[in-house]
C-alpha positions as CSV (number, residue, x, y, z in Angstrom):
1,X,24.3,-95.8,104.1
2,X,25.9,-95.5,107.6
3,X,23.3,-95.9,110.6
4,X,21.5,-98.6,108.6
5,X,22.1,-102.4,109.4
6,X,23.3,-104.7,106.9
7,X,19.7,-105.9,106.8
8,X,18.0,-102.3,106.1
9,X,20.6,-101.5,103.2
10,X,20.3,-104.8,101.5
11,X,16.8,-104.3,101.5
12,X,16.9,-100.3,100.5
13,X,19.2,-101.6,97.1
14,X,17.2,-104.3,96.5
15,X,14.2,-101.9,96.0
16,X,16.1,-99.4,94.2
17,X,16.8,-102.2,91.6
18,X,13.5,-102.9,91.4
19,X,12.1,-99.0,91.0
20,X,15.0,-98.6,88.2
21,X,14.1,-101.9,86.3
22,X,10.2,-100.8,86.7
23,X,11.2,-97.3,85.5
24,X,13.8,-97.9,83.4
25,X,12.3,-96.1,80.3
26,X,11.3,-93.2,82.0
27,X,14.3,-92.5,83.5
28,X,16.6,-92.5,80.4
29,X,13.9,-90.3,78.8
30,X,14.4,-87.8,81.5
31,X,18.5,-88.1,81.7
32,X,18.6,-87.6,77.8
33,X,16.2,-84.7,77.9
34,X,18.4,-83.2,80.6
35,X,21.8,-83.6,78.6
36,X,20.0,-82.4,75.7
37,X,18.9,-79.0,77.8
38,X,22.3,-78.8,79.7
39,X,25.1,-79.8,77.0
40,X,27.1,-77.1,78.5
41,X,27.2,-78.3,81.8
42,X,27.6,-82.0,80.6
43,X,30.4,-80.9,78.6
44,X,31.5,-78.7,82.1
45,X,31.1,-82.0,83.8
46,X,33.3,-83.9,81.5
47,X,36.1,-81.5,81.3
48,X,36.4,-81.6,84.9
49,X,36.4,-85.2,85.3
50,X,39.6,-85.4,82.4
51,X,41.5,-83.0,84.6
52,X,41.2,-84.1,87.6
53,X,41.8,-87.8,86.3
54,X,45.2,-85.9,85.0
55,X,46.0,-84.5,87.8
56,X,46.1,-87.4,89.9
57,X,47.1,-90.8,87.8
58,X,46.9,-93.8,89.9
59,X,50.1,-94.8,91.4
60,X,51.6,-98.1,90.8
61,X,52.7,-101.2,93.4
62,X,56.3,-99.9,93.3
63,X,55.0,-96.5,94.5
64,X,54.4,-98.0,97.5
65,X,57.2,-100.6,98.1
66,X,55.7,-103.3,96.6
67,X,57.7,-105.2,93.7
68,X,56.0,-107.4,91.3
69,X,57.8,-110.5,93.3
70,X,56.0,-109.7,96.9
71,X,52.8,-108.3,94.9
72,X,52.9,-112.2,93.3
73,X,53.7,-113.8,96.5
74,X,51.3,-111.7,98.7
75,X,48.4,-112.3,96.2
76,X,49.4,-116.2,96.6
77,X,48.9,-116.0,100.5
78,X,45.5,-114.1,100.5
79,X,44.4,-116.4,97.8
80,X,45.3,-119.7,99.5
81,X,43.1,-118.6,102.6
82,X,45.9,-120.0,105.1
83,X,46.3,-116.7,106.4
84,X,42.7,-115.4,106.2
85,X,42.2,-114.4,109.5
86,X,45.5,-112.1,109.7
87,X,44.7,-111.1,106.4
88,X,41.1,-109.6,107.2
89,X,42.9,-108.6,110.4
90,X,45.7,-106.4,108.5
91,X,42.6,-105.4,106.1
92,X,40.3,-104.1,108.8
93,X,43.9,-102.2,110.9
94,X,44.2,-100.6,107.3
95,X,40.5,-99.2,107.3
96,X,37.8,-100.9,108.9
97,X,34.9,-99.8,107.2
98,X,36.2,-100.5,103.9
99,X,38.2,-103.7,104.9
100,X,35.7,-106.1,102.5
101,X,36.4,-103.5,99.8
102,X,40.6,-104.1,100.4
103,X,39.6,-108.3,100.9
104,X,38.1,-108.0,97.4
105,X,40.7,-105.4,95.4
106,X,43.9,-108.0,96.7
107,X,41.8,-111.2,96.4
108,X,40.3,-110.5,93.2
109,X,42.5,-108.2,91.7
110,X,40.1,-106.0,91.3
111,X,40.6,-102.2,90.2
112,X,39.1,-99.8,92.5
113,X,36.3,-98.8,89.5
114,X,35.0,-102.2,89.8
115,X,34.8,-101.9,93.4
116,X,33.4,-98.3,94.1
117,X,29.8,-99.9,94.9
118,X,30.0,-103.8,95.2
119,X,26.3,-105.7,95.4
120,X,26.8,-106.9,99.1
121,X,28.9,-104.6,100.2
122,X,27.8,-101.1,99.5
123,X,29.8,-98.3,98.1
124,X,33.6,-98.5,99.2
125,X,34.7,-95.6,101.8
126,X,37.7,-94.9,100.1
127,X,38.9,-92.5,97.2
128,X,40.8,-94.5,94.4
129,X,44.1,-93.4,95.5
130,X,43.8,-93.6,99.1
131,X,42.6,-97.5,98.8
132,X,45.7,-98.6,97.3
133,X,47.6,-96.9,100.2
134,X,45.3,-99.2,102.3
135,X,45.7,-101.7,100.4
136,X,49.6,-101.5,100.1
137,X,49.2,-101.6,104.3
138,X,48.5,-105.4,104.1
């Protein structure tokens, strides 16, 4: 949704969410119609998907320097909000279009599944493994 303001795109998902819960029925009619036509390609689909999720497993803290000590205290200081200005700071050096996605993942302790499309914020810039490389960055 780049070139829209933050105005436009709240707007643009709030109707979405409105044309999905208005069409709601419709809509899974026609998805389970389509799977029942294309179970080749859904199984196609699905195959590809567990491969590549073999392929690439998600790497760990300690992959990138980060033992579960720092990861605790780290957590701690973003959490605390002492530090939230250098915080959003190292977040937005790491990637700045996806820094609120990076806020949310260390704050939280969110996965990057959960945070793929967030509400307010859109969808996330950043494949899964790339974001903890960001992430690790902070």
């Amino acid at each position: 949704m780049e070139g829209l303001t933050v105005q436009a795109q709240e707007v643009r998902r709030e109707y979405k969410r409105q044309y999905r819960r208005k069409n709601r029925d419709r809509i899974n009619r026609q998805q389970r119609e389509w799977r029942e036509n294309n179970s080749g390609k859904v199984k196609e689909y699905q195959n590809r998907y567990w491969e590549k999720k073999a392929k690439n497993p998600r790497a760990s803290w300690e992959y990138y320097g980060i033992n579960k000590k720092r990861l605790d205290v780290l957590w701690e200081i973003v959490k605390s909000g002492k530090y939230a200005d250098m915080v959003f700071s190292a977040a937005c050096a790491a990637h700045e279009k996806a820094a609120g996605h990076i806020l949310l993942s260390v704050k939280e302790g969110l996965s990057y599944e959960y945070l793929e499309y967030h509400e307010k914020l859109g969808r996330c810039t950043l494949k899964s493994r790339i974001n903890y490389t960001y992430v690790s960055r902070c």
